[in-house]
ZAMARGU-4260 file (C-alpha; in steps of 0.2 Angstrom, whole numbers, plus 5000, padded with zeros to 4 digits):
<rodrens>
0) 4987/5195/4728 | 4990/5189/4746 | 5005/5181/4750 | 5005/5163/4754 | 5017/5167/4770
5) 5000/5177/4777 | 4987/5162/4779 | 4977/5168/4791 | 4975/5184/4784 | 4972/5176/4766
10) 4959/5166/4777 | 4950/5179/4782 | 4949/5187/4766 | 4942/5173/4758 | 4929/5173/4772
15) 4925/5192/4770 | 4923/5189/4752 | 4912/5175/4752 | 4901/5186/4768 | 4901/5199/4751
20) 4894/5191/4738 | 4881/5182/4749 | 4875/5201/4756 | 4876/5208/4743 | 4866/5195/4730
25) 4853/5191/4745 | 4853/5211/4746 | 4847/5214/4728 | 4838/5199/4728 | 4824/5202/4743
30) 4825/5223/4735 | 4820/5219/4717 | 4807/5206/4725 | 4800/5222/4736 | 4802/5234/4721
35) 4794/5222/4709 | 4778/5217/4723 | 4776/5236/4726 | 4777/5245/4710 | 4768/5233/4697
40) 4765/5249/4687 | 4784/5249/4682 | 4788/5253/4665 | 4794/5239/4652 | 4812/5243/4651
45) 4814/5247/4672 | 4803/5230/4675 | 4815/5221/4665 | 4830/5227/4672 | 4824/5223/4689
50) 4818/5205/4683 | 4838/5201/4675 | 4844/5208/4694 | 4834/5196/4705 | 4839/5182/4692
55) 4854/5184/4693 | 4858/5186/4711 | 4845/5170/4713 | 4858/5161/4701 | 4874/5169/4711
60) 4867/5164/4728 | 4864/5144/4721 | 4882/5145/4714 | 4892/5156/4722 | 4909/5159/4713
65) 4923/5171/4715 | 4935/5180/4702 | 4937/5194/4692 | 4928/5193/4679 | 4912/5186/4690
70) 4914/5203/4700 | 4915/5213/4684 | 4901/5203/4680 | 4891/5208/4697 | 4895/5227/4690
75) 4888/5227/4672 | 4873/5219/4678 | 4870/5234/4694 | 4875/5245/4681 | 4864/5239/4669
80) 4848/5240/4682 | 4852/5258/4686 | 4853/5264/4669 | 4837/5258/4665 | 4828/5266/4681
85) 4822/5283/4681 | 4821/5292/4698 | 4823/5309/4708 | 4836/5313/4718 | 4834/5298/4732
90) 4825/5304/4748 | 4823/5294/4763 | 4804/5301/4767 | 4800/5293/4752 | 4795/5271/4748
95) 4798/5272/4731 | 4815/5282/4728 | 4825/5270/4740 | 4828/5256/4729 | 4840/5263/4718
100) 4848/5270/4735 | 4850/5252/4745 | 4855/5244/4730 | 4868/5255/4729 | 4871/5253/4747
105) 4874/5234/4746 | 4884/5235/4733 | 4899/5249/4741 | 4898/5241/4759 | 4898/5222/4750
110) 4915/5229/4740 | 4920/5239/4756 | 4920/5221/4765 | 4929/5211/4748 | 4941/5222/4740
115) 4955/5235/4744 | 4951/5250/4744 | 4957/5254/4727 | 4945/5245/4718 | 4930/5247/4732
120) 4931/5266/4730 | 4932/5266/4710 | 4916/5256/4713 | 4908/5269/4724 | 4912/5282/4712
125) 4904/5273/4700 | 4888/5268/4708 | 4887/5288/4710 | 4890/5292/4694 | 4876/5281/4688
130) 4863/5284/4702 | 4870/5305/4696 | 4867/5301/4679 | 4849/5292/4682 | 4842/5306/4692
135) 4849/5319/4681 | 4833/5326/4674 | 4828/5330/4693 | 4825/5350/4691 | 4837/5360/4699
140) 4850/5342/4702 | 4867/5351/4706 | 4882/5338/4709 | 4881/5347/4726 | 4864/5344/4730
145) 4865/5328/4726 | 4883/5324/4735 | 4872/5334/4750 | 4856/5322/4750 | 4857/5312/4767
150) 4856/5297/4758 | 4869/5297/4746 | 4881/5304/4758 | 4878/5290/4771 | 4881/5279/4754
155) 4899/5285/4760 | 4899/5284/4777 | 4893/5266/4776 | 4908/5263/4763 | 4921/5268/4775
160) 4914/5258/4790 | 4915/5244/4779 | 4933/5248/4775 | 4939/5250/4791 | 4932/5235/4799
165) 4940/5228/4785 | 4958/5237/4788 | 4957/5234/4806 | 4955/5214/4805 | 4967/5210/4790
170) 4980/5221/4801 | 4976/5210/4816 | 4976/5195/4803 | 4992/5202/4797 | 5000/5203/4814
175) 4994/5185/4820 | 5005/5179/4803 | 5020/5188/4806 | 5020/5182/4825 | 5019/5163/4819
180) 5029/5165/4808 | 5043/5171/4817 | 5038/5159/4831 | 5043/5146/4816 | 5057/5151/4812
185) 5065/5152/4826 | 5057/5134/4829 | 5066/5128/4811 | 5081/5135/4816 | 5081/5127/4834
190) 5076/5109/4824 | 5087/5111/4811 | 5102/5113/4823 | 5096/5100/4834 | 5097/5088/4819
195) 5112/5092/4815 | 5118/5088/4832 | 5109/5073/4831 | 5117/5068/4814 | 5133/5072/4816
200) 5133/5063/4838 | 5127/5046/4827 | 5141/5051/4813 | 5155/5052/4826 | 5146/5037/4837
205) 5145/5024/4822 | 5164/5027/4820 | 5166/5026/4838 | 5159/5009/4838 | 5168/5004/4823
210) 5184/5011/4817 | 5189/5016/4836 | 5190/5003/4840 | 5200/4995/4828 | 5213/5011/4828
215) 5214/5007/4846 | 5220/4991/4845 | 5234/4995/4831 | 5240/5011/4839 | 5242/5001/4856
220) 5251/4986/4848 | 5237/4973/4854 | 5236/4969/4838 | 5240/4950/4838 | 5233/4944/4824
225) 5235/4953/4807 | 5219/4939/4801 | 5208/4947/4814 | 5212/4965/4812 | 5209/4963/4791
230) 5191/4956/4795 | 5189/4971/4809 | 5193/4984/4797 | 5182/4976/4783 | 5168/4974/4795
235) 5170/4994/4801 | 5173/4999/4781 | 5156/4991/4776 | 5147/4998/4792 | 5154/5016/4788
240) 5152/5017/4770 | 5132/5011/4771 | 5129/5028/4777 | 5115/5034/4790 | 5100/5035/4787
245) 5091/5053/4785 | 5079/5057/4800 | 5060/5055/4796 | 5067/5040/4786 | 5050/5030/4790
250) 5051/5015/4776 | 5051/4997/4788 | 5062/4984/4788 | 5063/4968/4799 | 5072/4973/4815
255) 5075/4955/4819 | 5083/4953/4800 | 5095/4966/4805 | 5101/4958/4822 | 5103/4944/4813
260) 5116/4948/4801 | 5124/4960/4814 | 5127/4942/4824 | 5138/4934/4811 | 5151/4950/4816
265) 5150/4945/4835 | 5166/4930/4840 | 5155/4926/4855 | 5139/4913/4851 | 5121/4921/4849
270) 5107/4913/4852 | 5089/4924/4849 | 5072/4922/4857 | 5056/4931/4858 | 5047/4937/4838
275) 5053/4932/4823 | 5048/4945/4811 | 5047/4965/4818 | 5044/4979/4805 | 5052/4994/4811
280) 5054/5010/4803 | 5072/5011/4796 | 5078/5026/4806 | 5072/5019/4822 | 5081/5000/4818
285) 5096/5008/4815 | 5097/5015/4830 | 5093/4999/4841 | 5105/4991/4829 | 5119/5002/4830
290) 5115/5001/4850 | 5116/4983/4852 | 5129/4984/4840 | 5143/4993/4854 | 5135/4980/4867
295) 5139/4967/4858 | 5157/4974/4854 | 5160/4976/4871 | 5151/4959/4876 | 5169/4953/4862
300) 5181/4966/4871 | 5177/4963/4888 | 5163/4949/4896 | 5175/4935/4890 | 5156/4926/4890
305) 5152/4908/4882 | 5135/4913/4875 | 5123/4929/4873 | 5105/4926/4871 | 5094/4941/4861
310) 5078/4943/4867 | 5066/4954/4855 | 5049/4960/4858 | 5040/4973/4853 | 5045/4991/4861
315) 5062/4981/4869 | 5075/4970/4864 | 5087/4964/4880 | 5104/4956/4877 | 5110/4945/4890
320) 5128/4937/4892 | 5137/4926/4904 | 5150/4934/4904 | 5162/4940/4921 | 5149/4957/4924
325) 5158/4970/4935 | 5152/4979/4949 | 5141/4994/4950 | 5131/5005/4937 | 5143/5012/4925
330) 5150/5028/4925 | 5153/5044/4915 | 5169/5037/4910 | 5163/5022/4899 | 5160/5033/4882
335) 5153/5017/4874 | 5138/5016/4885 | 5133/5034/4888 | 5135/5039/4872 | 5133/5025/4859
340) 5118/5016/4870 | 5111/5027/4882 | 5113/5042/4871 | 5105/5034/4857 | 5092/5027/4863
345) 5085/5043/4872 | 5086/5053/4857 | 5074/5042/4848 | 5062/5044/4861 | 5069/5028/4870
350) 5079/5023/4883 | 5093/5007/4888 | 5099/5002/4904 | 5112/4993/4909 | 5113/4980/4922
355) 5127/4970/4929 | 5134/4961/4943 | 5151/4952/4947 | 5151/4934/4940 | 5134/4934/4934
360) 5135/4942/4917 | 5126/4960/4910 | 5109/4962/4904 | 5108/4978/4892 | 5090/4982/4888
365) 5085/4995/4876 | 5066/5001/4875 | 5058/5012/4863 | 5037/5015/4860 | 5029/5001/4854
370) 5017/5009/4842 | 5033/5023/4836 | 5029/5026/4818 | 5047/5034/4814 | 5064/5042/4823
375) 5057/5060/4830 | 5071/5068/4820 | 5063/5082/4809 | 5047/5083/4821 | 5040/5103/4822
380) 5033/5105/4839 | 5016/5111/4840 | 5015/5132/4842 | 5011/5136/4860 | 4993/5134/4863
385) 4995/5152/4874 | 5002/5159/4857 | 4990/5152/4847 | 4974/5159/4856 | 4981/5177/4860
390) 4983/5177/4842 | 4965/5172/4838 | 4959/5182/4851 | 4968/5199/4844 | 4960/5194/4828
395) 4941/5194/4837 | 4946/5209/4847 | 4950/5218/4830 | 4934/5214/4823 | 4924/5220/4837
400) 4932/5236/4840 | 4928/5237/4821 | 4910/5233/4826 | 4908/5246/4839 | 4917/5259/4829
405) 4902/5256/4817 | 4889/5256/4831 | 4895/5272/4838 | 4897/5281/4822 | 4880/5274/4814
410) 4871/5281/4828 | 4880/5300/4830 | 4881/5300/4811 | 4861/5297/4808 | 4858/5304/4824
415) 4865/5321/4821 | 4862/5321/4800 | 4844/5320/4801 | 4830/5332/4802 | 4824/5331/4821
420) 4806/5328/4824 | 4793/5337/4837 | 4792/5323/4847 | 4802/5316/4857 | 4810/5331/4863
425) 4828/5333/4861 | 4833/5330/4879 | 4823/5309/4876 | 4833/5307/4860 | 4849/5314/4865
430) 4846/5302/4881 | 4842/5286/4870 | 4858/5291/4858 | 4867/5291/4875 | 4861/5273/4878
435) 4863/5264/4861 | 4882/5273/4861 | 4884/5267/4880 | 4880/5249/4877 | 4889/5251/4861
440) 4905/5253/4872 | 4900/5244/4884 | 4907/5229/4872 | 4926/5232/4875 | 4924/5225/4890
445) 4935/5210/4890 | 4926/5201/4904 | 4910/5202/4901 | 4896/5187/4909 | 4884/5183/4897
450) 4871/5189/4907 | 4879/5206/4908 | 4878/5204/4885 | 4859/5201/4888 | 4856/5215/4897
455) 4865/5228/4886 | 4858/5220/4872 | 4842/5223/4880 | 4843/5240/4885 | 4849/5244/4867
460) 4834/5235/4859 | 4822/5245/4873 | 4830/5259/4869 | 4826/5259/4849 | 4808/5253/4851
465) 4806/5267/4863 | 4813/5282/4848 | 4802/5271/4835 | 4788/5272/4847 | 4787/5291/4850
470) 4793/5298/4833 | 4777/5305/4822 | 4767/5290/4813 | 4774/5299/4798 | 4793/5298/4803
475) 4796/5279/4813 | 4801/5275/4793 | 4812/5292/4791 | 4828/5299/4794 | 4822/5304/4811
480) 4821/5284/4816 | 4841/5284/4819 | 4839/5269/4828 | 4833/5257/4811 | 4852/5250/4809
485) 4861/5258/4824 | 4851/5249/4838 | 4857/5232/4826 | 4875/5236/4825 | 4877/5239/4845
490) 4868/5219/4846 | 4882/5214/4831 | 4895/5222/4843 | 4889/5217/4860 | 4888/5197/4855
495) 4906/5196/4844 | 4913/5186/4858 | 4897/5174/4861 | 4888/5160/4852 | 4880/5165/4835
500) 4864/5159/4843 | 4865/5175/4855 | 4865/5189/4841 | 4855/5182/4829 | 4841/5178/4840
505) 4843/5197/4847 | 4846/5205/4830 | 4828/5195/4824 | 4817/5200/4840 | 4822/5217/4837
510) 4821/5218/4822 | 4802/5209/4822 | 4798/5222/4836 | 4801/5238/4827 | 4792/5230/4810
515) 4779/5228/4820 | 4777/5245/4829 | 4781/5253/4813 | 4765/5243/4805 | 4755/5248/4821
520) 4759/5267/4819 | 4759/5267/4801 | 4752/5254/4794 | 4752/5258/4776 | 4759/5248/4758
525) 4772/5262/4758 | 4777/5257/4776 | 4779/5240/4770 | 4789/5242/4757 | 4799/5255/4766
530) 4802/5240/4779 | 4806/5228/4765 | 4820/5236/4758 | 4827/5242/4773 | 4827/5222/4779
535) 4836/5217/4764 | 4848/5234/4765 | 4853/5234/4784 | 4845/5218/4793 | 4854/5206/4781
540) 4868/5214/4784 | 4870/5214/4801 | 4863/5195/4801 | 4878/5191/4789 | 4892/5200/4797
545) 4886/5191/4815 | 4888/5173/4805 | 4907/5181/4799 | 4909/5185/4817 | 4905/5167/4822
550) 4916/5159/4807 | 4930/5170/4812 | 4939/5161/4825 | 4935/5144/4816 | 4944/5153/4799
555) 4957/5160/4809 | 4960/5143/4822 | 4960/5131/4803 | 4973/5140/4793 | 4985/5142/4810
560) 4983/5124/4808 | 4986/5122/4791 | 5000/5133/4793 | 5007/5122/4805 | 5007/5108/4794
565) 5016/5120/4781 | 5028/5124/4794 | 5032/5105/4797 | 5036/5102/4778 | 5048/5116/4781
570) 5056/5111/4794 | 5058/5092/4786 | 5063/5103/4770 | 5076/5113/4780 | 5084/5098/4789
575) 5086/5089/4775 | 5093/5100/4764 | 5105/5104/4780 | 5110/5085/4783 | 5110/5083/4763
580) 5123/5099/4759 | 5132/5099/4775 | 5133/5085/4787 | 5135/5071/4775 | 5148/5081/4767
585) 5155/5083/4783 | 5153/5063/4784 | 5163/5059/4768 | 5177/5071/4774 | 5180/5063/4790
590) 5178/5045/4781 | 5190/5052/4767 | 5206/5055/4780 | 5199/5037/4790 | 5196/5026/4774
595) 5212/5023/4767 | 5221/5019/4784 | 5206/5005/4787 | 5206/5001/4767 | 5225/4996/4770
600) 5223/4985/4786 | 5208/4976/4778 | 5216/4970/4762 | 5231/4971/4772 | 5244/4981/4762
605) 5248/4991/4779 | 5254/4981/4792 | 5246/4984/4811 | 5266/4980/4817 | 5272/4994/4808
610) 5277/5009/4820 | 5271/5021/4806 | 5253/5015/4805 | 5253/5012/4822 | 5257/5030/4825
615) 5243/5035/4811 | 5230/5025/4821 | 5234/5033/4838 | 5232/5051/4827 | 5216/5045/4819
620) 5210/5036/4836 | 5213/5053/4846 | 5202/5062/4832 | 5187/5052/4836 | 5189/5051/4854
625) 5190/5070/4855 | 5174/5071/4843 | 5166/5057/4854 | 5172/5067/4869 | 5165/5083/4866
630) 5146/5080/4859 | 5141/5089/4875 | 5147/5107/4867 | 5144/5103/4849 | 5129/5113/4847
635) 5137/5130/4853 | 5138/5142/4837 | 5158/5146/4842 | 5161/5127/4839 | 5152/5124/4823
640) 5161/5141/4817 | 5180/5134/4823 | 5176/5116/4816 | 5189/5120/4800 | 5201/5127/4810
645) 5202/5113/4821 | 5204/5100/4810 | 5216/5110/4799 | 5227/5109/4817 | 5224/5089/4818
650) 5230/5086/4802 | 5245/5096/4806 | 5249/5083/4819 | 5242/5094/4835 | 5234/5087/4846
655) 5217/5097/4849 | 5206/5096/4866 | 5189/5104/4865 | 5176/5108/4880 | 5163/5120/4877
660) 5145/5125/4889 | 5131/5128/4879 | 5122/5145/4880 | 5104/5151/4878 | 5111/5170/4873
665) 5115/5174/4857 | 5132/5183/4852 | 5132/5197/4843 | 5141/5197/4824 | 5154/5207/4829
670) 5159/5198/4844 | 5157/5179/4838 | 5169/5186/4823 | 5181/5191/4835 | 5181/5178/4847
675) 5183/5165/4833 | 5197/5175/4823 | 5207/5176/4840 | 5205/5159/4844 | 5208/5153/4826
680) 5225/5163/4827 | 5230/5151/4842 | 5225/5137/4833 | 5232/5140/4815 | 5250/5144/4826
685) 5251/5128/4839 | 5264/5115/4835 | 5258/5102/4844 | 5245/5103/4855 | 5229/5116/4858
690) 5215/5117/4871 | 5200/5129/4867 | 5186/5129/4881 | 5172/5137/4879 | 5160/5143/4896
695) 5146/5154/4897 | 5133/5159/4912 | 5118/5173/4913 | 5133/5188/4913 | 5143/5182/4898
700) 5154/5172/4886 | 5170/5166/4888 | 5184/5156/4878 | 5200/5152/4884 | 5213/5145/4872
705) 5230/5137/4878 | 5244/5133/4863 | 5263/5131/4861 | 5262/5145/4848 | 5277/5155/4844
710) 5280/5173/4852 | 5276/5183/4835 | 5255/5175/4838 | 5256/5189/4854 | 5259/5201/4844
715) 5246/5197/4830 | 5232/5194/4842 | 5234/5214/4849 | 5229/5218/4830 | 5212/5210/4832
720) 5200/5228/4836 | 5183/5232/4838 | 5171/5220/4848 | 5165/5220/4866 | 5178/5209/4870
725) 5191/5211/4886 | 5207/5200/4879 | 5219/5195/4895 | 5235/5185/4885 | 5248/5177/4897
730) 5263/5168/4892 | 5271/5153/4900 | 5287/5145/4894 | 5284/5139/4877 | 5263/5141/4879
735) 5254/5154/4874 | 5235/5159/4885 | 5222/5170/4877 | 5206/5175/4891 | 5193/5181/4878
740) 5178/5187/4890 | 5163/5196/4882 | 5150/5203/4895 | 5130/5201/4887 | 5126/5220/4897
745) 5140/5225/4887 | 5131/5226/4867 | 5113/5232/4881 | 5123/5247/4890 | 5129/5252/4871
</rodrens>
């Protein structure tokens, strides 16, 4: 069974099987309709099998359907018709043994095409078996003989053709798969960390905007008035225990509801203009929200403004006060606007500006898309267009190297296999071979005008009704008329890359040509019929696989596309799942060591005068600045993987500073595990304060680390062995320096 990660190749075999059963029911159909019209002398029991064969592949051809038990189905019915047909060994000179023979033929090349080539080859050994068994009273029959008739031993060639234009573009399928998929992969993982950074920048924001400020105020002693600190922490408890919504979270609510009850927390008088009612999806209003809510805190902290007016519209809400404005855009140094305004707004595919002047107050407007259906948060980008086609157009290449493979070895095969005739000469056909296999080849060509096609397909076609044209009157429907199927397989090959139109307007005036010259040279009922099964054996065939030519970059173009969408579930799926198990975890640790300290103030069993809460608010307060502080480097995999130790320091009481530089190079296992143990070592033995800054360029990594450890860490960091890493450890009063460098030639050179 084909795996569900292989779309595209499940595509195509769907596609090659459906091609199958439509050959090879049209194949016995138009045969037993020739066989039935030319031999109305049949006995009862042949006429009768023939009869249930072209019923049934007339009822298979109105409803076609796949399965097991329809292919076993298919079988016993073929099977059935040969047993009840007596012949003599099959001989292409001769009308009325090459039913049996083509019947056959449809069937190994149409399981060639559908199945593996398990199943395809215990088919072909048992059509032989039976066509053996039926022409077993043939005097002198040998299993050799028989095996050496032309036609049955092309019944093999033309099986393994079949099979290996079959290999060669599920391979090509398969490869197109494993391409995309990795592609995806590496795309979820990208969006998965991204969201992760998003979560956890908006997780560290909200209590920025909240308890931050609050802590501030305590551990500085501005705290003046108990009343007003119990309602602050209150306020930040109910903000901070609501939660953050997940991304994708697409469900509306009434953005001007929300600023509403979010005014009722601002001291300062709010007066709102502009709509009354704006759905907005709920991921996208908390984020304005959230936004206007650090404006409007520092409207409280810092404008000492009479009024504020709210403006809302959709795509841009502006808040305006009156307050005292300063002077000049603001800098990288107010955290609140970069990073709880601007920031925000920008990753939800907005934007905020601040404007301000001396004396005449501060406009802060925040935009988004007016017609935005939800936060871009867990949004798959689409796979590159460049990847996407090269991997439709291997797929196309696959299949028409497969197509010349079968041109070229159709026409040496039949060419060389078959009994010569006296005319033409050997030099006129050997020339003609050389033309059908030139033009043949002529189809690799990857830039090839569709003029140039038209004239190959020409000379090809000239070239085939020339052989049928001088050939005996007595051999243009014999073996010596190698160019009956190979002249149509270089015309299957030579338009692949073109418009259906194109072959199958060749493929039928060539086709039309030769019938015609045939029934000039020979024109006889035998000839006919001769013509008629070979129309229904090789012409329909070739017709069929130029339509699975066409349909192939439409198959292969619809499941990359459905595959895409897979991919987007699974990247929804895998963030999810990551902000689910990790990052809200991570949420209710940090609120689980903030709670009780805010908890206290706001049902005011801690006192903001007392030294020791005052102290625990500076400690928390630090936390969240440095968290704040260093959303720059967060992303960078040394980070996430020193995130315990770090805050296993701060609840110790050391004070921790983190910088790190994002990097586009990967770090090898062995060296991230021993950058991170060494660094963790600093960290686990500081006593009070830490610094760990992490930079990187295009020649490599490197992580300092600063701590008042005591002498004893020196010697435990020389036990730390085994990674590309150059380890420079100075000393300094009571500090301690570690200079952990790891080149990226380094892990190439080895």
């Amino acid at each position: 069974m084909l795996r569900v990660a292989d779309p595209t190749r499940a595509a195509v075999a769907q596609e090659a099987m459906w091609l199958a059963i439509r050959f090879r029911h049209a194949g016995w159909l138009l045969l037993a309709a020739v066989h039935l019209a030319s031999r109305p002398d049949d006995p009862r029991p042949e006429a009768a099998a023939t009869v249930l064969l072209a019923v049934w592949s007339a009822g298979r051809l109105q409803r076609a359907q796949a399965g097991r038990w329809w292919t076993v189905a298919d079988l016993v019915v073929v099977s059935g018709y040969l047993l009840c047909t007596l012949s003599v060994v099959p001989s292409a000179a001769a009308a009325k043994d090459l039913v049996e023979v083509k019947i056959v033929a449809a069937t190994v090349i149409s399981f060639g095409i559908a199945q593996r080539v398990r199943v395809s080859a215990a088919v072909v050994a048992l059509m032989l078996g039976l066509l053996y068994f039926v022409d077993r009273q043939t005097p002198a029959l040998t299993p050799v003989m028989f095996l050496g008739d032309l036609s049955v031993a092309y019944l093999l060639v033309e099986w393994l053709l079949a099979v290996g234009v079959r290999r060669a573009v599920l391979r090509a399928a398969a490869v197109h798969d494993t391409t995309v998929t990795a592609a995806a992969d590496s795309r979820i993982a990208a969006e998965v960390t991204a969201a992760r950074r998003r979560y956890e920048h908006e997780q560290w924001a909200v209590m920025h905007d909240t308890a931050a400020a609050t802590l501030l105020m305590v551990g500085q002693g501005a705290a003046v008035d108990p009343a007003r600190i119990a309602r602050q922490a209150a306020r930040d408890l109910t903000v901070l225990e609501a939660g953050i919504p997940m991304p994708g979270d697409g469900t509306s609510v009434d953005l001007p509801e929300l600023l509403r009850r979010l005014a009722g927390e601002c001291a300062t008088p709010i007066t709102f203009q502009g709509v009354v009612s704006l759905p907005t999806p709920r991921g996208l209003a908390w984020t304005i929200t959230a936004a206007a809510r650090e404006a409007l805190t520092n409207i409280d902290r810092h404008a000492h403004a009479r009024a504020v007016v709210i403006t809302a519209a959709p795509g841009e809400l502006v808040i305006a006060d009156d307050g005292v404005g300063f002077e000049g855009a603001p800098g990288e140094e107010r955290y609140g606007i970069r990073n709880s305004i601007v920031a925000r707004m920008r990753a939800a595919g907005g934007d905020a500006e601040v404007v301000s002047s001396p004396g005449a107050g501060t406009d802060v407007r925040l935009s988004w898309p007016a017609d935005v259906a939800a936060v871009p948060a867990a949004e798959l980008e689409p796979e590159d267009e460049r990847d996407a086609t090269a991997g439709v157009e291997r797929l196309g290449n696959s299949f028409g190297y497969g197509m010349v493979g079968v041109a070229v070895a159709d026409t040496l095969l039949q060419s060389t296999l078959t009994e010569s005739a006296a005319t033409p000469s050997a030099v006129v056909d050997a020339l003609l071979v050389a033309v059908n296999v030139g033009c043949a080849l002529a189809a690799l060509i990857p830039r090839r005008r569709e003029g140039t096609t038209l004239a190959l397909m020409a000379a090809a076609i000239l070239g085939s009704l020339a052989l049928t044209a001088l050939l005996p009157a007595d051999a243009v429907v014999g073996g010596a008329n190698w160019s009956i199927g190979a002249a149509g397989w270089t015309v299957v090959a030579l338009g692949f890359r073109w418009r259906p139109l194109l072959s199958l307007s060749a493929l039928t005036t060539w086709w039309v040509l030769v019938c015609a010259i045939v029934l000039v040279r020979s024109p006889s009922g035998d000839s006919l019929v001769v013509l008629g099964y070979l129309t229904a054996a090789i012409f329909f065939l070739q017709v069929f696989t130029a339509l699975f030519a066409a349909t192939l970059d439409r198959v292969a173009r619809d499941a990359a596309a459905h595959h895409r969408e897979r991919l987007r579930h699974r990247t929804a799926d895998a963030v999810e799942r990551t902000i689910e198990l990790e990052c809200r975890l991570r949420y209710e640790q940090l609120l689980t060591e903030l709670t009780p300290l805010l908890r206290g103030l706001a049902d005011r069993t801690l006192s903001p005068e007392d030294p020791a809460v005052r102290t625990a608010a500076r400690t928390e307060y630090a936390r969240l600045r440095r968290l704040l502080t260093q959303a720059d480097g967060v992303g960078h995999p040394l980070l996430a993987d020193l995130r315990a130790g770090i805050d296993e320091a701060e609840r110790r009481g050391v004070a921790v500073t983190v910088e790190a530089a994002p990097t586009e190079r990967e770090l090898p296992d062995e060296v991230r595990g021993h950058l991170v143990a060494a660094t963790r070592m600093m960290l686990d033995a500081s006593l009070s304060r830490a610094r760990v800054v992490v930079t990187a360029d295009a020649a490599g990594c490197t992580v300092s680390a600063l701590g008042d450890c005591p002498p004893e860490t020196l010697d435990r960091l020389a036990l730390i062995t085994g990674a590309t890493v150059d380890t420079e450890v100075l000393t300094a009063g009571e500090l301690l320096w570690a200079r952990l460098h790891h080149r990226f030639d380094t892990m190439e050179r080895a």
